[in-house]
N, C-alpha and C positions, 0 to 999 in steps of 0.2 A: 811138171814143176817149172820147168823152163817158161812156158808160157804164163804161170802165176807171176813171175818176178818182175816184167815189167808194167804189167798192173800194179804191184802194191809197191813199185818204184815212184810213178807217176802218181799214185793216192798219197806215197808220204809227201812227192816234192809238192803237189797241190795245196797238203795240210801246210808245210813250211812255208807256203807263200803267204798262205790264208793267216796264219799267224806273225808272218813278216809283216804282211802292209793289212794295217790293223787303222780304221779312223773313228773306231765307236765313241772314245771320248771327243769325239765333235760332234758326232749327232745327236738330234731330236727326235722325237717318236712323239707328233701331233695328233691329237683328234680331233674332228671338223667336219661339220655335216654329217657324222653315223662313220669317216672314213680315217684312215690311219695314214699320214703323210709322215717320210722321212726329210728331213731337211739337215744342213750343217748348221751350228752356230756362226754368229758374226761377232762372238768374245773379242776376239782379237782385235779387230774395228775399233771399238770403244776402250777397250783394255790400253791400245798403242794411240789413241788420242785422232787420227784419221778421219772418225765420224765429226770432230771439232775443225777441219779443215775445209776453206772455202771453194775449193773444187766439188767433194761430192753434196758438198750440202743445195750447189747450184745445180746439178743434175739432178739431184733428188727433185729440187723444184719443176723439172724441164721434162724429167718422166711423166709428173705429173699434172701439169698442165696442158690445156688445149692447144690446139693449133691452131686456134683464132686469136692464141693472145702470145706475145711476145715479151722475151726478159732482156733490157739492157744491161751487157755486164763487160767490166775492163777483164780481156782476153788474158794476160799474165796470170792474175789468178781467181779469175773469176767472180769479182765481188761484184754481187747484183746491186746495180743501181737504179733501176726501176722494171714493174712489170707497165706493159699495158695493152693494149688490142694490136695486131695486128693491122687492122684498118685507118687506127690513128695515126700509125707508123706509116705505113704508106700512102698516109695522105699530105704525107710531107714531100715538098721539093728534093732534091739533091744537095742542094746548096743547104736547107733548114738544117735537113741530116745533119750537114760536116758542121754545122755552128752547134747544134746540141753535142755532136761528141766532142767539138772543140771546149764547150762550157763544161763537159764531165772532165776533161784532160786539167781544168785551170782549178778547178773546185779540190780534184783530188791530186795536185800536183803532181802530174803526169808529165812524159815530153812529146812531142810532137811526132815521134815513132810510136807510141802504147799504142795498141790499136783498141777500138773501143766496138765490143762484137753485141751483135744484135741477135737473138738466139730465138727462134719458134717451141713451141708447144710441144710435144711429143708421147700425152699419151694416147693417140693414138697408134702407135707403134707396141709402146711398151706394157703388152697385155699381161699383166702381173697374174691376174687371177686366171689367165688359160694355161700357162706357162705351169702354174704353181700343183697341179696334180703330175707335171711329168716327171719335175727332180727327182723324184725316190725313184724312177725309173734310170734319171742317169747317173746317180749314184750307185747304184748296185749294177749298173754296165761297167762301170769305169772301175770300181772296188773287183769285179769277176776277171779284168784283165789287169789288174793288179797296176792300176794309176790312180793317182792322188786324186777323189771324188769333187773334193772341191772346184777342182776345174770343170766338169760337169755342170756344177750350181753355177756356178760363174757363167761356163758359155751361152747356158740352157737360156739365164735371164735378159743377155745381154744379145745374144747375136740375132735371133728370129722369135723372140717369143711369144707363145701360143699361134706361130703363125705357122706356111709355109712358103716363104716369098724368097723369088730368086734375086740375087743382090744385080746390079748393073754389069761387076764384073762378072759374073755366070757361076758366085757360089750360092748351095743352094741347099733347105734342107733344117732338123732344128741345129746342127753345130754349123752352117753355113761354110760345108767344105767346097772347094774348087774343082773342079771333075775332073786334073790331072793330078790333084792331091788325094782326093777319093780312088781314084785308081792303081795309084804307088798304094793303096793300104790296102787292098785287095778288093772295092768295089767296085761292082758293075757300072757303068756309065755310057750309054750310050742312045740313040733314037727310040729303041726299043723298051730298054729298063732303066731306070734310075735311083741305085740303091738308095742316094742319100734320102729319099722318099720313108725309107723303112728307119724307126727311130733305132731299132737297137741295131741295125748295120750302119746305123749314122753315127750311132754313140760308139761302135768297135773302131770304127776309121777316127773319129777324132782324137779316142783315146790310142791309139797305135801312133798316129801322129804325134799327141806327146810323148809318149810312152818312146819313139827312134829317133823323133828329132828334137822336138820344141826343149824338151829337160833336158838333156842331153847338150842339146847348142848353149841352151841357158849356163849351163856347168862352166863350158869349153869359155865363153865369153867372160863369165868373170873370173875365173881362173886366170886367164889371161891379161887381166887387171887386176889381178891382185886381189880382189874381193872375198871377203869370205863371208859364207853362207849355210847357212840348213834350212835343207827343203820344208820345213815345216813351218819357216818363216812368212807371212803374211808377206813380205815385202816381196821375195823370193819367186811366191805364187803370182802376184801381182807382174813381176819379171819375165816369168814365163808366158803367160798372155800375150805380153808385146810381143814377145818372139813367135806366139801363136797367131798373132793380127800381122803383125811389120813384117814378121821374117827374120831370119837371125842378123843378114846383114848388114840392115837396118839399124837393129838395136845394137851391134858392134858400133856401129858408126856413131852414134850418139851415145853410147859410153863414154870412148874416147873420149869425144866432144866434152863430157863433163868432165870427167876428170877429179870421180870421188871414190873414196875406198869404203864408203858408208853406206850400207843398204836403203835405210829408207831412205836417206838422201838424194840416193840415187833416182827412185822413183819419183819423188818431187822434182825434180833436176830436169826428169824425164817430159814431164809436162808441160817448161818453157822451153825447152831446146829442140832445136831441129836439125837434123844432119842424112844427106840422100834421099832415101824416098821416106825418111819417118817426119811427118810432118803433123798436121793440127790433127785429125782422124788416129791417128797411131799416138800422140798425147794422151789425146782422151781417153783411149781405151780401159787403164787401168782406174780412171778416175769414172768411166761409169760401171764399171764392176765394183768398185767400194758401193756407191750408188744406189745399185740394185741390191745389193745385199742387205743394205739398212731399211729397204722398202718391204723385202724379205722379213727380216725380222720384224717390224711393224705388221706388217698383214699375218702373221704368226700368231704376235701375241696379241692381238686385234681381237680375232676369230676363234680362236683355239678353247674347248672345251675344257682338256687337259694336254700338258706336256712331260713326256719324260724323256729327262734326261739321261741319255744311256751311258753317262760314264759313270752313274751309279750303280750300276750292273756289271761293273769289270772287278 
């Protein structure tokens, strides 16, 4: 008997979990090709108005364009004001350069600070459709150690997808951890093995990662500002990324900096403002996780046979 009880101690608290962190009313149950893909929805995207705003609508364009051709756009908030080759661009002087962004500066009554960014192609990078069989893999990694799945679809799209390339600084892998952050979460890392290689020992370290620090720091940070929040918040998840990409103290640092008690606000705030090391790369972040998602949904209901949605099953 003794030895029954902590078996069916460990099966109730497992049950308790499994019915604690519950996300079926987000997902999708797609068919495509003969095969069954799970995916989250991007409701909330379009529901809170986000997919209307000129950050991801210009990534979306930058996913999906070549790398032969380039979008000129004012860097605050991104309104594209012209696509065109690559090689047109660079057949221009220096000085041509500072006169076409000085004429975009006077047309859109800019000052002579706006900075006016010149942006390349990128999909090459951004393999939607290699990427797009792994999600229901890292959804049900992340959902098994009991973290918000969403972040799964988010990393999966954004950080290496369909690829395996190692970043400059030496993260590596499809959640592109660090090999002293893969290490704190109990992977191997070293000349000989390299777990982040293994997708579901990549998806356990990312999601342990947020599961001890990233939500956790996220909480402590706006707490500490006075913000309030629930994790089930688009804005909130979108929060936690940066502290998954910047680090938390980072994103302390440019909270501060703002100095809003409003959620989404904040994340837009997030975008122009800079403070320590969170700079243009740590901006973007959550503005190409909107992004990818919306490409997501597109390539969804693109292709998709039938979809059900499984919060009609609850």
């Amino acid at each position: 008997m003794l030895k029954i009880l902590p078996f069916i101690f460990v099966a109730a608290f497992a049950q308790a979990q499994d019915s604690f962190y519950n996300w079926d009313h987000e997902k999708l149950d797609v068919k495509h090709d003969e095969n069954n893909h799970m995916v989250l929805k991007a409701d909330a995207i379009f529901n809170e108005g986000w997919s209307e705003l000129a950050q991801p609508i210009f990534w979306k364009r930058i996913m999906r364009l070549s790398p032969d051709s380039c979008i000129v756009n004012i860097a605050k908030d991104r309104r594209i004001i012209a696509v065109m080759s690559n090689a047109d661009w660079n057949s221009q002087s220096d000085a041509q350069k500072n006169t076409y962004r000085d004429s975009v500066r006077n047309v859109y009554g800019l000052t002579a600070e706006d900075r006016i960014y010149v942006t390349t192609g990128k999909n090459d990078f951004y393999k939607f459709d290699l990427v797009y069989p792994t999600i229901a893999k890292g959804i049900e990694a992340f959902e098994q150690n009991g973290v918000d799945p969403w972040y799964a679809q988010a990393i999966l799209l954004i950080e290496s997808p369909g690829q395996l390339k190692k970043s400059r600084a030496g993260a590596y892998g499809p959640f592109q951890l660090m090999p002293a952050v893969a290490r704190a979460q109990g992977l191997t890392v070293n000349k000989y093995r390299d777990d982040r290689e293994d997708f579901e020992k990549s998806a356990y370290g990312a999601s342990q990662l947020l599961k001890r620090i990233c939500i956790p720091e996220a909480k402590r940070i706006l707490e500490k500002h006075q913000i309030q929040y629930n994790e089930s918040d688009l804005w909130f998840r979108l929060y936690v990324l940066h502290v998954y990409h910047a680090g938390a103290l980072n994103v302390d640092a440019v909270t501060a900096k703002i100095n809003t008690n409003d959620g989404r606000d904040l994340i837009r705030q997030m975008w122009i403002n800079t403070a320590a090391n969170f700079g243009n790369n740590s901006q973007n972040y959550s503005q190409l996780a909107l992004a990818s998602q919306l490409i997501l949904h597109e390539l969804v209901y693109e292709r998709c046979e039938y979809i059900f949605d499984c919060a009609s099953n609850n």
